[in-house]
N, C-alpha and C positions, 0 to 999 in steps of 0.2 A: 204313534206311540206304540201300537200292535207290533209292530217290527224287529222292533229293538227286545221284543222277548222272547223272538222267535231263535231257537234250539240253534240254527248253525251260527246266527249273526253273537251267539253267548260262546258255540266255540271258535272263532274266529278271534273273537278280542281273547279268548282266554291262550289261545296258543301264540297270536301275536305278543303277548303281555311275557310268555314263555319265554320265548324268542329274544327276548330285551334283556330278561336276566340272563340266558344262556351267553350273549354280546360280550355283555358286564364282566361276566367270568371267562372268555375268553383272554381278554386282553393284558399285556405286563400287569404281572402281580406285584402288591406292596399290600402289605398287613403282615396280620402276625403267624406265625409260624408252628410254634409252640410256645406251651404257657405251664405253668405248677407251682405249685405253694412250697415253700420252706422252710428254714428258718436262720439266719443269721443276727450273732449276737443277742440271741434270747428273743428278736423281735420275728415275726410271722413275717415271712416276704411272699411278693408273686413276682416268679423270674420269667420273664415274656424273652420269646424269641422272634425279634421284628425283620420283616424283608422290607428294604430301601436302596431303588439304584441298584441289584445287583448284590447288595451287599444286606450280610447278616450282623444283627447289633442284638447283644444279650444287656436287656433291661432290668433291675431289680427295685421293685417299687415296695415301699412299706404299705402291709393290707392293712392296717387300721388306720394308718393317715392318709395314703396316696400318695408320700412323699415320693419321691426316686431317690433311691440311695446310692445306684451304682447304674452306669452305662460302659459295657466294652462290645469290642468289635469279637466274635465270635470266631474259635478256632478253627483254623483251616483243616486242618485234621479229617473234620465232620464232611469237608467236601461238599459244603454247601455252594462254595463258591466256585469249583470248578475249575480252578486255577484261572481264571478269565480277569484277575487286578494286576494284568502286566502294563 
């Protein structure tokens, strides 16, 4: 039980543990992008900007319910997309 509190076997697991999340964030990304509060039609919105597939979808969820009020596909414009949806 001595061993396991010995100084290098704590940075060992601590840099392996590192290592895992560094992995995690490597790989194809999917989540959200950008996010901010607004407001439409008098009601408070949060307008989330989601990555899925490649592709960007602009969310608009009501903040006092969590309804979803609106989902569109995000303008190319922004060049999120890269022109890569031939």
């Amino acid at each position: 039980m001595k061993t396991l509190k010995q100084p290098w076997i704590i940075r060992l697991v601590s840099c392996m543990g590192g290592g895992l999340v560094l992995a995690l964030m490597y790989g194809p990304q999917e989540g959200t992008i950008n996010a901010d509060f607004g407001s439409e039609d008098g009601v408070t919105t949060l307008e989330v900007e989601v990555l899925k597939d490649k592709n960007v979808s602009k969310v608009v969820v009501a903040a006092e319910t969590g309804k979803v009020l609106k989902v569109k596909v995000a303008d190319a414009e922004d060049g999120e997309n890269g022109g890569e949806n031939d």
